[in-house]
C-alpha positions as CSV (number, residue, x, y, z in Angstrom):
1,X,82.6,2.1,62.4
2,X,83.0,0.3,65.7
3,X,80.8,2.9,67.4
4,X,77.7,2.6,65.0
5,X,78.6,-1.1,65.2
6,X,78.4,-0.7,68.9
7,X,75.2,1.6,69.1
8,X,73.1,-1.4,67.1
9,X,73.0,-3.3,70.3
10,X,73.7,-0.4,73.4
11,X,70.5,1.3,72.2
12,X,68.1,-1.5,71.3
13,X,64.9,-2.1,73.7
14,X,63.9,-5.0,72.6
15,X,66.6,-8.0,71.1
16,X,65.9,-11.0,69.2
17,X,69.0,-13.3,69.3
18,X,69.5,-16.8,66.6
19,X,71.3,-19.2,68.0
20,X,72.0,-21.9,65.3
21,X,73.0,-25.6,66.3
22,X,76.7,-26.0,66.0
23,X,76.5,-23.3,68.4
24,X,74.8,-25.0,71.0
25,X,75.5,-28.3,70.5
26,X,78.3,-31.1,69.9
27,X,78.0,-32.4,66.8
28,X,79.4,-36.0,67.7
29,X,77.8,-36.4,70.9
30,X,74.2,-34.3,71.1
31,X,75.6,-32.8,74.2
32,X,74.7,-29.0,74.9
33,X,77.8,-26.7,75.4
34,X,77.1,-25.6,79.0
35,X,79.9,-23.5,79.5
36,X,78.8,-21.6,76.4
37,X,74.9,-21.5,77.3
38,X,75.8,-19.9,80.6
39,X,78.1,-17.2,79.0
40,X,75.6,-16.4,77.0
41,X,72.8,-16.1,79.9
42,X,75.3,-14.0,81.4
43,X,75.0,-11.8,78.4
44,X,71.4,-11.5,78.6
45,X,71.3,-11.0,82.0
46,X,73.3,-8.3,82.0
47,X,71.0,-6.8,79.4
48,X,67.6,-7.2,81.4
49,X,69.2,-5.6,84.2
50,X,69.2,-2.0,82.2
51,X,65.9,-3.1,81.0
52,X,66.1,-4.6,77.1
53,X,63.8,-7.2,76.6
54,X,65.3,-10.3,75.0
55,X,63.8,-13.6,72.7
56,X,66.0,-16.1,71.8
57,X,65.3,-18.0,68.9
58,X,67.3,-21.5,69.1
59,X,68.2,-24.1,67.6
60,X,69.4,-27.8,68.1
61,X,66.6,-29.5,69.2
62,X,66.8,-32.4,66.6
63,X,70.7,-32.7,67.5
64,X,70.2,-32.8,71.3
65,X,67.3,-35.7,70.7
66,X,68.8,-37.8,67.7
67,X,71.1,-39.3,69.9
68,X,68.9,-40.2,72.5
69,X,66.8,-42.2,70.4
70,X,69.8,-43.3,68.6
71,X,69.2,-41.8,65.7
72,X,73.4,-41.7,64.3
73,X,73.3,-41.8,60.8
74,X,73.6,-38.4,58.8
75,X,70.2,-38.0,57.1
76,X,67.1,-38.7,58.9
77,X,63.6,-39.0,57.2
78,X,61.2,-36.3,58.1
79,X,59.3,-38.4,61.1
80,X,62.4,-38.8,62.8
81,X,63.3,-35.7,63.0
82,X,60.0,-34.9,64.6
83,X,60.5,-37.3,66.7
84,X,63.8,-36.1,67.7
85,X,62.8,-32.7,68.0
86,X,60.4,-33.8,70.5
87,X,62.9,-35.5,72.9
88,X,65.2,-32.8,72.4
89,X,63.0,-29.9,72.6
90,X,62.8,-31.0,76.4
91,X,66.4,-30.9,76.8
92,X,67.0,-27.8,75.4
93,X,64.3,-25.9,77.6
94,X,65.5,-27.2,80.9
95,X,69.3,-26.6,79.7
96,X,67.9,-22.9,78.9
97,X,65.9,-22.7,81.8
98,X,69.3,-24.2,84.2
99,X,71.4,-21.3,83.1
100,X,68.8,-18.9,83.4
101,X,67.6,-19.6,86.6
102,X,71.5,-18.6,87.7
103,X,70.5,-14.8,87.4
104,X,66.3,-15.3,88.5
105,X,65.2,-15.3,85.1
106,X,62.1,-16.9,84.2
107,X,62.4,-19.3,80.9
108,X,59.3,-19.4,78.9
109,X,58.8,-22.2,75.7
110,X,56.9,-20.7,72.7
111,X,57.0,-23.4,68.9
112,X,55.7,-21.8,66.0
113,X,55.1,-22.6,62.1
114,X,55.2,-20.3,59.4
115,X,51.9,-19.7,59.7
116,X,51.8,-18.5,63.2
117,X,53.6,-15.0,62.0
118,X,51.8,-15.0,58.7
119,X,48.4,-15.8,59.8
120,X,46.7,-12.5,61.0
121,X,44.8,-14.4,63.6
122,X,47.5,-16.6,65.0
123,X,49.7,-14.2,64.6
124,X,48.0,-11.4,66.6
125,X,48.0,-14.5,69.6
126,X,51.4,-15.0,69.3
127,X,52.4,-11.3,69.7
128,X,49.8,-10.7,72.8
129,X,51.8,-13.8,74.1
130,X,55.3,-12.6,73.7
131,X,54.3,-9.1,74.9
132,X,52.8,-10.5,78.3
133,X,56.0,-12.7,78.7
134,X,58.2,-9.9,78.3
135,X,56.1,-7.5,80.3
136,X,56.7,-10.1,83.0
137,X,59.8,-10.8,82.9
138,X,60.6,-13.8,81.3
139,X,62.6,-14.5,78.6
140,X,60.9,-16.4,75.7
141,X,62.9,-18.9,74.0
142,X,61.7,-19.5,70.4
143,X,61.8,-22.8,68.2
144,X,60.1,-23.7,65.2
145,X,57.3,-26.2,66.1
146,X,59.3,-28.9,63.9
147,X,56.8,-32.1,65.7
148,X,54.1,-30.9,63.3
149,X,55.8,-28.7,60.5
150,X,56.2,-30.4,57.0
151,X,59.1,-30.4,54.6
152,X,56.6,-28.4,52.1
153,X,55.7,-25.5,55.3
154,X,58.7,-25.5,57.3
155,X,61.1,-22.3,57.5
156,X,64.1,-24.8,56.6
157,X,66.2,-22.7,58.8
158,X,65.9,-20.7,62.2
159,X,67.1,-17.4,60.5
160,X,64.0,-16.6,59.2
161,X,62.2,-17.6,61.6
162,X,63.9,-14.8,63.9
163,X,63.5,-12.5,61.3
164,X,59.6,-12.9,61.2
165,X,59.6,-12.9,65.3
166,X,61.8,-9.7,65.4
167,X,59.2,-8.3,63.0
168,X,56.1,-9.2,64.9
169,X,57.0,-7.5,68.1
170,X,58.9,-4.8,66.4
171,X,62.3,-5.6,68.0
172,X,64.9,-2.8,67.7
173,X,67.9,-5.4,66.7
174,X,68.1,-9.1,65.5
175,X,71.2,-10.7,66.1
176,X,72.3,-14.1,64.5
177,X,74.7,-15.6,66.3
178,X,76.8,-17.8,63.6
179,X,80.4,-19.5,62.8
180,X,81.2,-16.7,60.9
181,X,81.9,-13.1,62.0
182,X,80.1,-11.4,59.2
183,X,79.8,-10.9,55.4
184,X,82.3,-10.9,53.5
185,X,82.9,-9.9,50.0
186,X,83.9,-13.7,49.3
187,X,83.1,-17.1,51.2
188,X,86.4,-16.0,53.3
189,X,87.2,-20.3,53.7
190,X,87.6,-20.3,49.9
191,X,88.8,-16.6,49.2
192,X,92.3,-15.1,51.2
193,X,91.4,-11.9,49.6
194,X,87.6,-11.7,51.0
195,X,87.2,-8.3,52.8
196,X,84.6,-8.2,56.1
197,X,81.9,-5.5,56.0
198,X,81.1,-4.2,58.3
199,X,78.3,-2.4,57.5
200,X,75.1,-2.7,55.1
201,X,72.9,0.1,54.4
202,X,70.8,-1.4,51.2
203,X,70.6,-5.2,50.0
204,X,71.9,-4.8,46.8
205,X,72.5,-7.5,43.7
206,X,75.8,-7.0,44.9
207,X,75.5,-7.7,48.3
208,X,73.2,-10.7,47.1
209,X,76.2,-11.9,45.0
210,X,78.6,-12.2,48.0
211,X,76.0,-15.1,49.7
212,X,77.7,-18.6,49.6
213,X,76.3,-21.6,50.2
214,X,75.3,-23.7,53.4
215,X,78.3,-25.7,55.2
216,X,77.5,-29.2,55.6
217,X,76.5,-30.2,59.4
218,X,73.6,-29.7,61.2
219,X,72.8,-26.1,60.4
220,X,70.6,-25.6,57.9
221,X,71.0,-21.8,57.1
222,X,73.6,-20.7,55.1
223,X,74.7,-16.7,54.2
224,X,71.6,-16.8,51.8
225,X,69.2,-17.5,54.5
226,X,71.3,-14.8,56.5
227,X,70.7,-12.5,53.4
228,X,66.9,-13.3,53.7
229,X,66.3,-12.9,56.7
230,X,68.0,-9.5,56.8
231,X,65.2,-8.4,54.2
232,X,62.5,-9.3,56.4
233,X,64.0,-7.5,59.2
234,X,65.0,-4.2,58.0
235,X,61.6,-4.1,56.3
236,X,60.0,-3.8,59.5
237,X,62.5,-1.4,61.0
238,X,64.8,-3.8,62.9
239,X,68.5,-3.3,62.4
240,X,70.1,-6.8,62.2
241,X,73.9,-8.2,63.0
242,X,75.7,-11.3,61.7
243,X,78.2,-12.3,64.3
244,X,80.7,-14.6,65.5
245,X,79.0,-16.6,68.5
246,X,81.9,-19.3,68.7
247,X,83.0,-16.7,71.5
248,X,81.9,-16.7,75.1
249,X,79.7,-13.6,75.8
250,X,79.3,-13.3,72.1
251,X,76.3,-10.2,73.1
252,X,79.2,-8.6,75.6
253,X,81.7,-9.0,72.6
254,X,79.1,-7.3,70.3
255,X,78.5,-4.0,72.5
256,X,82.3,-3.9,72.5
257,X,82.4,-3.4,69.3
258,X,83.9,-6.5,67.9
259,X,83.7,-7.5,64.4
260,X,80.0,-7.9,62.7
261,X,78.2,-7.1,60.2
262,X,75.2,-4.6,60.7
263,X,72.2,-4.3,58.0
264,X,70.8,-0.8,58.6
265,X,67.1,0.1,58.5
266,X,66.1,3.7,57.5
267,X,62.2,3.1,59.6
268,X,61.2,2.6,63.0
269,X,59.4,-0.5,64.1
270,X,56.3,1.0,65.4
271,X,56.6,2.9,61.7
272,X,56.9,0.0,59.6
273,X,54.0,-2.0,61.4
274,X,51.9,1.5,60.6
275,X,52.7,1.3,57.1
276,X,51.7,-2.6,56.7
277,X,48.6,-2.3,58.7
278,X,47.5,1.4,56.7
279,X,48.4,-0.3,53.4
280,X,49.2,-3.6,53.2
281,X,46.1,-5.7,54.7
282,X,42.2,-5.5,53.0
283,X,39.7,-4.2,55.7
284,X,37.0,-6.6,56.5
285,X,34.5,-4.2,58.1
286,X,33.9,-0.8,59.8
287,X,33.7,0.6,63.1
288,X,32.0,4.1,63.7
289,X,33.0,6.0,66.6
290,X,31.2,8.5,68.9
291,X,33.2,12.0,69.6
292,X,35.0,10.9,72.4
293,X,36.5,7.9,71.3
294,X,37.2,9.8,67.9
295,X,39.0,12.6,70.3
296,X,40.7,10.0,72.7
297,X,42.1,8.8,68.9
298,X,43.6,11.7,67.9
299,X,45.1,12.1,71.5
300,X,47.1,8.8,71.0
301,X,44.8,6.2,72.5
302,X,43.4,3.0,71.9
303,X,39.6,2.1,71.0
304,X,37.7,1.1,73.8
305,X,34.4,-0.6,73.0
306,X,32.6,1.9,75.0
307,X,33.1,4.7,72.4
308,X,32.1,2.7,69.3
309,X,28.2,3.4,67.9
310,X,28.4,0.8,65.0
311,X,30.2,-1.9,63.8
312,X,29.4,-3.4,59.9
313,X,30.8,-5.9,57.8
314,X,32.0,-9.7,58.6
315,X,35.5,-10.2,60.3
316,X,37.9,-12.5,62.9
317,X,39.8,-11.2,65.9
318,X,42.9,-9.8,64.2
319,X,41.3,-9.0,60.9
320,X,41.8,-4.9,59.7
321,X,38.9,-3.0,60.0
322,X,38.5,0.8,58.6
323,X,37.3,3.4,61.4
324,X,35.1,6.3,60.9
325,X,34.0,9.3,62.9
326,X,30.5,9.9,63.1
327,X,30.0,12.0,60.0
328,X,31.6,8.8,58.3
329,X,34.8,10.1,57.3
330,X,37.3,7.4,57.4
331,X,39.8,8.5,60.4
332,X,42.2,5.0,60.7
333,X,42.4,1.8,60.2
334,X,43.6,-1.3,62.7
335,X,43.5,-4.7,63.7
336,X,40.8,-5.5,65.9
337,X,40.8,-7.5,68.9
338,X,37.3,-9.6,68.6
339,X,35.3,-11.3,65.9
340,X,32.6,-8.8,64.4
341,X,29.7,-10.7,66.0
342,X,31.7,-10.5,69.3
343,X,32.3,-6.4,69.1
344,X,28.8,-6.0,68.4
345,X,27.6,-7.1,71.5
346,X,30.1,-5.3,73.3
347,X,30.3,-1.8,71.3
348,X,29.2,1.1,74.1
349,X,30.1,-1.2,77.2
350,X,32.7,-0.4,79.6
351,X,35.8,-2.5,79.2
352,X,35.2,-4.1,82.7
353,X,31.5,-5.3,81.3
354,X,33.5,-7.4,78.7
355,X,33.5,-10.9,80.3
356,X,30.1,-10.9,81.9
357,X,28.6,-9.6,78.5
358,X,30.6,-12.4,76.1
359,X,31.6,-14.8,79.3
360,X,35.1,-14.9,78.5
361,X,38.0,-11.9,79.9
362,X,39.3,-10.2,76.4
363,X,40.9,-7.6,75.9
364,X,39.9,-4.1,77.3
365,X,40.4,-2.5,74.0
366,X,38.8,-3.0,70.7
367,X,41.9,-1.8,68.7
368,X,45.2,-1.6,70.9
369,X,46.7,1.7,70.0
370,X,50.2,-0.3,68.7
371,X,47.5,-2.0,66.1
372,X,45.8,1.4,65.0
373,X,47.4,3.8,62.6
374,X,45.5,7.7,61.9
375,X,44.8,7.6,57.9
């Protein structure tokens, strides 16, 4: 087991890691754990440097700010924790961007809602935004937006949120980073006969049964929220770890081999976003292609708007579209990169004609070949 367990993280290109609260921060005080924060920027440097891309998804804001605004007592209406997540939010990407800045690495601060991944629109920004940041270098570090979120819209806990960011730039492995070292057959703090596993190749009932409850604190995920975000994250073809991150160098500790618990995906990323884009999404229109873009298709390619002859039906930049060769037959379907009235004033232009034509620099393709699947 401790090879596979190993392998989950060794082989990945492209990591999201969850770092929860009482990780990050002192409970009593609002102080970030420095000597922890740099271990683990240690970790992920050592990962960029054989070339895996890395998110973070963190925690703690509202913990590092309460105090500030002297916010003390345990349960704090909704407004004030906006309005600690604001002040903290500050002092979490500068502590970020301090212990990153030890190994060159560029810190970049993305918030999202729910409705950022969900959202076809926003969510097609938010991936071209997190694929440019990577491309360049930097690693993005991920909170929900929780200065404008609700009680009714809000994820409740950062697990999820990982989860759905994993999904959305089809990471390879998610990695939440908790007090515990894995799941257990029983909450192992009330149960001396609870048994680790250490690895999960279906979520079962039975596996769903094992789940406590949340510990009091600041965290607000629990094994259930664990358990939830695993499903989202094996459905889109991303192997996910529950570890201990109490540790310094909790990623190092990880590749070692230490003790986790692995949920196993039997798809791909790039295969599971092809499944939910072929069959999961209604297509708001069509785009007919000439031979040659139909040709460069079949080689692999993405659209460009040069090889497109006609475009039909009423859509938004990241709405699914159905694409036909030019006797009709349906050949794929994708998500398409500008608005229908937008394509059709671009459709058999050269990409480099795009911003004089709409006067604005889009994208060079009309469907990215990682948003296009061959029906």
């Amino acid at each position: 087991m401790t090879g596979q367990r190993q392998s989950g993280l060794a082989a990945a290109r492209r990591v999201v890691v969850k770092i929860g609260s009482a990780l990050l921060v002192e409970q009593e005080t609002g102080k970030i754990h420095r000597a922890w924060l740099n271990a683990l920027a240690d970790d992920v440097a050592a990962l960029a440097r054989r070339g895996t891309e890395v998110i973070l998804v963190s925690s703690g804001a509202i913990a590092v700010g309460r105090r500030h605004l002297g916010l003390t007592r345990g349960n704090l209406k909704l407004e004030e924790k906006q309005a600690a997540a604001a002040t903290g939010q500050i002092r979490l990407a500068h502590a970020y961007e301090e212990a990153l800045a030890r190994h060159d690495i560029t810190v970049a601060q993305i918030l999202l809602t729910p409705a950022d991944t969900e959202e076809r629109r926003r969510h097609l920004n938010a991936r071209s935004t997190l694929a440019t940041l990577l491309r360049l270098g930097a690693v993005p570090v991920i909170n929900e937006n929780d200065t404008v979120a609700t009680s009714e819209i809000r994820f409740g806990d950062n697990d999820r949120l990982a989860a759905r960011v994993a999904a959305m730039i089809d990471a390879d492995a998610l990695i939440l980073l908790s007090d515990i070292d894995g799941l257990y057959t029983a909450d192992p703090r009330l149960d001396p006969e609870a048994r680790p596993i250490p690895e999960v190749a279906a979520i079962t009932p039975e596996i769903e049964a094992m789940a406590g409850k949340a510990a009091p604190g600041y965290s607000s995920g629990g094994m259930v929220t664990k358990l939830a975000a695993a499903r989202i994250a094996v459905g889109a073809g991303c192997r996910m770890a529950i570890a201990d991150g109490r540790i310094l160098n909790p990623l190092a500790a990880i590749e070692a081999g230490c003790q986790a618990t692995w949920f196993l995906s039997q798809v791909e990323p790039r295969t599971a976003r092809k499944r939910y884009i072929a069959g999961a999404l209604k297509p708001c229109g069509t785009v007919t292609l000439d031979a040659g873009a139909q040709r460069a298709l079949l080689d692999g390619k993405s659209l460009l708007p040069a090889g497109v002859t006609a475009v039909d039906g009423t859509f938004q930049r990241g709405d699914a579209v159905v694409v036909r060769a030019p006797g009709g037959l349906e050949i794929a379907r994708g998500l398409i990169a500008y608005s229908a009235a937008d394509a059709r004033r671009i459709i058999g232009h050269k990409s480099r004609e795009i911003e004089a034509i709409l006067g604005y620099l889009g994208r060079e393709e009309l469907i990215h070949r990682d948003d296009l699947v061959l029906i």
